[in-house]
C-alpha positions in Angstrom: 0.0 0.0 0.0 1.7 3.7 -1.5 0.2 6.7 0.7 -0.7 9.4 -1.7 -1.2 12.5 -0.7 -3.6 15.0 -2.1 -5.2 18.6 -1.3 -8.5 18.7 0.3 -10.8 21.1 0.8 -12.0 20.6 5.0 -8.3 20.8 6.1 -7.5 25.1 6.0 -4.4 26.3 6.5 -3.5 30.1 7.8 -0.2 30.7 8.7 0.3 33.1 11.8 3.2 35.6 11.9 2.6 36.7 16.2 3.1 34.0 18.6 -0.1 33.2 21.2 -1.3 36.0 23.9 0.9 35.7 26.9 3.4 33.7 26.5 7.3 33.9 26.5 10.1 32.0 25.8 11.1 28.6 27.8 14.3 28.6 29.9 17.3 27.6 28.6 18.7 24.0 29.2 20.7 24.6 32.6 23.9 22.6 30.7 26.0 24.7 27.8 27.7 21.5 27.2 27.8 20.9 22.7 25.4 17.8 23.4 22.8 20.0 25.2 23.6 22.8 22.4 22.1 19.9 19.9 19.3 19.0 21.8 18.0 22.4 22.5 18.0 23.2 18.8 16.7 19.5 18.0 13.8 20.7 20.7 13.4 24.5 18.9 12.4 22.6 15.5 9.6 20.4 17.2 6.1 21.6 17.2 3.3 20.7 20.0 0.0 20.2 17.6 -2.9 21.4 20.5 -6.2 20.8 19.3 -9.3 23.0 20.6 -11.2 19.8 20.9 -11.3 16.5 22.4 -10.0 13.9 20.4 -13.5 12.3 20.9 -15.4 15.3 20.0 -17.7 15.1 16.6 -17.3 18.3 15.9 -15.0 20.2 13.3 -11.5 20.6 15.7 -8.7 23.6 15.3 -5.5 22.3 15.9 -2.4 25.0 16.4 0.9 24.2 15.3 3.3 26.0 18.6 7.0 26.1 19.1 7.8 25.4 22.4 8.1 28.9 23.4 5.1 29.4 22.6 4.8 30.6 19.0 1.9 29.7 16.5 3.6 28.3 13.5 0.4 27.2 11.8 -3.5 26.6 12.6 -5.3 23.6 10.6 -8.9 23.1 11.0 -10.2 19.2 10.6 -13.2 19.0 9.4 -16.2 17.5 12.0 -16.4 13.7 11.6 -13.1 12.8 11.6 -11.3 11.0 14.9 -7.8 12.4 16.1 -5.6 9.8 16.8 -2.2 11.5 16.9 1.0 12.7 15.6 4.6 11.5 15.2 7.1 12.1 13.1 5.7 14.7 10.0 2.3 13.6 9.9 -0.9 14.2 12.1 -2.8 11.2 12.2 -6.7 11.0 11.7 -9.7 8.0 11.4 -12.7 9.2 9.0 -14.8 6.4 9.0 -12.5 3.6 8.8 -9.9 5.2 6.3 -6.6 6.8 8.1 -5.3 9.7 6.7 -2.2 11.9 7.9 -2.1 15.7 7.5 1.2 17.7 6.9 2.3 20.9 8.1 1.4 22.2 4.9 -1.9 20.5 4.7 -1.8 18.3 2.1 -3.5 15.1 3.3 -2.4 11.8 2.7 -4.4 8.8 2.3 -3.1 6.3 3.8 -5.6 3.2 3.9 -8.7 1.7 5.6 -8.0 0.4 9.1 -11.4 -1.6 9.2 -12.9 -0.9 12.7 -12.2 2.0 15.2 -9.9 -0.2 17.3 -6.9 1.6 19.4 -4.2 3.1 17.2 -0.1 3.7 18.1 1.8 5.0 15.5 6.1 4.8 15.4 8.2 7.6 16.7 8.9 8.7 13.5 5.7 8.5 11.8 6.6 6.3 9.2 5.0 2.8 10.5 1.2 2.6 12.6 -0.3 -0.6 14.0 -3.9 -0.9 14.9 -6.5 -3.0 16.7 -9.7 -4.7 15.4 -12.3 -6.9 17.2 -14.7 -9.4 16.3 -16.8 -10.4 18.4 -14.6 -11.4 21.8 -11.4 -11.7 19.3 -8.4 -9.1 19.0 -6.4 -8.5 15.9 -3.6 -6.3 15.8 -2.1 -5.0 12.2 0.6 -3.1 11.1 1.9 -1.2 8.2 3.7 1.4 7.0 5.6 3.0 4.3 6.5 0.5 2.0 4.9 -2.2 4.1 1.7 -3.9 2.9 -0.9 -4.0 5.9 -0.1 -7.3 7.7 -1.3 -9.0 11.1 1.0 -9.3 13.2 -1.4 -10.7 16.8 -4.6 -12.0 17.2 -6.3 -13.1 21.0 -5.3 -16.4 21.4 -8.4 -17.7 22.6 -11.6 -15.3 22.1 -12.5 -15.6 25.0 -15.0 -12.8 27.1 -13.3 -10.6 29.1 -10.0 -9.6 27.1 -8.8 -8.9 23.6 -5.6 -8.0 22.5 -4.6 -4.9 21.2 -2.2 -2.4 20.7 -0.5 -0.2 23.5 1.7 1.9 22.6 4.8 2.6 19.9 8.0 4.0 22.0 11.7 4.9 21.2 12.0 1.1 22.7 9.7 -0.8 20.3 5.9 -1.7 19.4 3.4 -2.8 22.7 0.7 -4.8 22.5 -1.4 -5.8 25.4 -4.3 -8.4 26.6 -6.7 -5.6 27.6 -9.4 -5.8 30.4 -12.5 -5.3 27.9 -15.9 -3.8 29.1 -13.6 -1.3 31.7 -16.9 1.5 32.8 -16.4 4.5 34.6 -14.4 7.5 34.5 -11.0 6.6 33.8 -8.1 9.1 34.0 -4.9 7.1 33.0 -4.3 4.3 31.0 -1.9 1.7 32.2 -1.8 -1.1 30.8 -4.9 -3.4 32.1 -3.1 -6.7 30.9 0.0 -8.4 30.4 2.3 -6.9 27.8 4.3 -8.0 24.6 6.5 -6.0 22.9 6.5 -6.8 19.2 9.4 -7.6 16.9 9.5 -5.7 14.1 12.0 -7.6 11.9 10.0 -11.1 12.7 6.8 -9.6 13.2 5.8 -11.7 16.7 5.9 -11.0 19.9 7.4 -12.1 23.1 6.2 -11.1 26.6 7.5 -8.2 28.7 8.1 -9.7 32.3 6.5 -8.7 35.3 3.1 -7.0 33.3 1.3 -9.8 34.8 1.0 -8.5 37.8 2.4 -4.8 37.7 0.5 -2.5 35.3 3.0 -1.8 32.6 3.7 2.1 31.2 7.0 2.7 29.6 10.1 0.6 28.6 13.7 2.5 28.6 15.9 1.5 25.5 18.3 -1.0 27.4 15.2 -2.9 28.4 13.9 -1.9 32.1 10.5 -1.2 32.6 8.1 1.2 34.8 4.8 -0.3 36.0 2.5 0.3 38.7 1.2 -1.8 41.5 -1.7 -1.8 43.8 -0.7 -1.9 47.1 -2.9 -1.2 50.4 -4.2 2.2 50.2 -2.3 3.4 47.8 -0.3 2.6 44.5 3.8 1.6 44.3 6.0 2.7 41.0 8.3 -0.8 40.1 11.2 -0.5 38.6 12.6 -3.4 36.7 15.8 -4.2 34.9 16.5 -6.6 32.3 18.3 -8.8 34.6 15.4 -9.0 37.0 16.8 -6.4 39.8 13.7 -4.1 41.5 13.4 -0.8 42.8 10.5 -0.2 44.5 8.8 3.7 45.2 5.9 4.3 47.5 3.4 7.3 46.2 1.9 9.5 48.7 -1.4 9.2 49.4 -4.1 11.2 48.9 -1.8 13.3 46.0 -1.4 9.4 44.0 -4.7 7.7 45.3 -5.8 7.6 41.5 -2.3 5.9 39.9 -1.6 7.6 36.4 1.3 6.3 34.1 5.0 6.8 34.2 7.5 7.3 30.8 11.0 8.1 31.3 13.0 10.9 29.8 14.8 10.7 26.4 18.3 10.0 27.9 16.5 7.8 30.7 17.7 9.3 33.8 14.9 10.7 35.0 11.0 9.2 35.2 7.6 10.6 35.5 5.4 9.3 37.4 1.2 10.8 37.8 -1.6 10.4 39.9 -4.4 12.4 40.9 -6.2 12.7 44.3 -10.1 12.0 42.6 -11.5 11.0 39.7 -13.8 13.6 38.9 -15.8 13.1 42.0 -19.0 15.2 42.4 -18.1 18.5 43.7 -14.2 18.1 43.8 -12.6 18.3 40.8 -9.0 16.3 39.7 -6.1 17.5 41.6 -3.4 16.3 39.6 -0.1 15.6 40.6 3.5 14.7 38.6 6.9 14.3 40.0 10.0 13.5 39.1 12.5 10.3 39.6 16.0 10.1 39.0 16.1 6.1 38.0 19.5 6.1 39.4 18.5 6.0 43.2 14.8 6.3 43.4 14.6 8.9 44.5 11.6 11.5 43.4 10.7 15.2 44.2 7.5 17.2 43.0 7.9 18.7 39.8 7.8 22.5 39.9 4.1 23.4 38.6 1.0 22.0 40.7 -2.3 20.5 39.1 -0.5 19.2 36.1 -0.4 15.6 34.3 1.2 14.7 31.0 -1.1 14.5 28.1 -2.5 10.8 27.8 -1.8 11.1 23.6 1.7 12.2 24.1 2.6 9.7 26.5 6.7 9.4 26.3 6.8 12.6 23.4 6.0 14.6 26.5 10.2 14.6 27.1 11.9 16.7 24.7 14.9 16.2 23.8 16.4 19.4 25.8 14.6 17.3 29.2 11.9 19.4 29.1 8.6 18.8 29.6 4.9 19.3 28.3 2.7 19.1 31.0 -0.9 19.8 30.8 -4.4 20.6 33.0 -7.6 19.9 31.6 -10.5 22.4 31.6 -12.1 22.1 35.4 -9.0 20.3 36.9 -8.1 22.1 40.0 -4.6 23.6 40.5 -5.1 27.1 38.1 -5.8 28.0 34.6 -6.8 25.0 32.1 -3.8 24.7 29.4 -0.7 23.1 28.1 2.8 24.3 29.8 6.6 23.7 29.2 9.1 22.7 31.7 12.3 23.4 31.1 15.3 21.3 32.8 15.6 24.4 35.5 12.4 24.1 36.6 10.7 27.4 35.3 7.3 26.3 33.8 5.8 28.8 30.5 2.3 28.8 30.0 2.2 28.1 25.6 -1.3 27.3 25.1 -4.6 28.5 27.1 -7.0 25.4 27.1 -6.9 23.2 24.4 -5.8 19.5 23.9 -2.5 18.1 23.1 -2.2 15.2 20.7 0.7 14.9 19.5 4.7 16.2 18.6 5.8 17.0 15.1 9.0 17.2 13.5 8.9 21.0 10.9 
């Protein structure tokens, strides 16, 4: 299957010369070493695409284009219908129907095949390949493709049976996820750890093999040389595990009441450091989410608050919320408590900038 990419009329372009109302350029990195020099310019070029909608939402969505510090480099508008899903590498990824299509920077569109259901989607940190889930009946598929890869599937549910369904999880700097989700999951969920066991998929075989310890420890991220963060019940509260390829543990206690919901944890490009939410409710009548983030240094466990209050990483940006200075994007949804709705950076020092007022991250791009 050859993406082709076309102009189409719902997806306007406008490009915007001033950056957005009140904000002002991030802190610099704290190093001036040449390697931080590289990733500060790498993070410069990166855009945050912030949509005005929920991904969910019917309705026609604005997404803006910003440069960390703030500035608009472009606005797109999507026309109503069509599902966010989002965005790595160049392209913004959408669902219209059961076609998937990727807009560019510039707006062209491309089309890039149907996906057959409206299954979860994870797309590779560079854009390039995309896996996604369909399910009959009690049975979970899992496909990939790509650029110059004929759509393929790569996992099905072993058995069918009620309950669970495999699927995919997510698509890191480490590899492709699947997992044995927990189907039928009600309620008003915050986070999404993983609510099965996990295998990560090999992309030169196309199977999988499974990640240890997602049994019984909800699974989040995996660091290139292998060790994993998960999360574990534990009484009255939640723990953050830590393990290494070669089976060694470090365990962290969360505070309660700030982790009494537990959120998801992704570790930093270079993988020294961690993040770890949680959030005191879940949207409880009368209180609103109080979220909370801090940071771990993976080296000795240790972990401190991170410098803004109220704040989570966005659940579609997952891992791309580390740039590759070590900052952050951090966001807090409209009626969260803490202060004003919006996205924020982060930067290595500690000083958090305001960049967007409301809105919705989905997404990093390379421009």
């Amino acid at each position: 299957m050859l993406p082709k990419r076309t102009w189409i009329g719902p997806v306007i372009v406008a490009l915007l010369l001033s950056a957005c109302g009140n904000s002002g350029p991030a802190s610099s990195p704290g190093s001036s070493s040449p390697s931080s020099s590289v990733a500060a310019a790498a993070t410069s070029r990166v855009m945050i695409v912030v949509s005005d909608r929920a991904p969910g939402d019917p309705q026609s969505a604005t997404l803006r284009l910003l440069r960390p510090d703030g500035t608009v480099v472009q606005t797109l508008t999507v026309k109503a219908g069509a599902e966010l899903l989002g965005a790595a590498g160049a392209r913004i990824f959408v669902r219209s129907g059961t076609a998937l299509k990727a807009i560019h920077q510039d707006g062209s569109v491309e089309e890039l095949g149907d996906l057959g259901g409206s299954g979860r989607f994870a797309a590779s940190p560079d854009g390039k390949r995309w896996m996604w889930g369909t399910l009959q009946g009690y049975q979970g598929q899992v496909h990939l493709a790509g650029d110059g890869i004929s759509p393929r599937l790569v996992a099905t549910s072993n058995t069918g049976t009620q309950g669970r369904a495999v699927a995919p999880y997510t698509w890191t700097p480490a590899g492709a996820f699947i997992v044995d989700a927990a189907m039928g999951i009600g309620g008003y969920i915050l986070f999404e750890p993983a609510t099965g066991p996990v295998k990560k998929l090999d992309l030169t075989t196309f199977s999988a093999s499974p990640v240890a310890h997602t049994d019984t420890c909800a699974f989040s991220d995996m660091r290139p040389d292998g060790t994993i963060a998960c999360l574990a019940p534990r009484q009255n509260g939640y723990s953050l595990l830590l393990f290494t390829p070669d089976g060694k543990q470090q365990t962290i206690e969360l505070a309660t009441p700030r982790f009494a919901v537990a959120g998801d944890a992704y570790f930093s490009r270079d993988g020294t450091l961690l993040t770890v939410a949680g959030a005191t409710v879940a949207g409880a009548e009368g209180h609103p989410e109080q979220y909370g983030t801090d940071l771990v240094t993976v080296r000795d466990a240790s972990i401190q608050r991170l410098a803004v209050d109220g704040v989570r990483l966005p659940s579609f940006l997952k891992w791309q919320s580390w740039l590759d200075d070590g900052s952050l994007v951090v966001w807090r949804p409209d009626g969260a408590a803490g202060g004003p709705a919006g996205v924020f950076i982060v930067s290595p020092g500690g000083k958090a900038t305001q960049i967007s007022q409301g809105g919705f991250p989905i997404g990093v791009i390379a421009g």
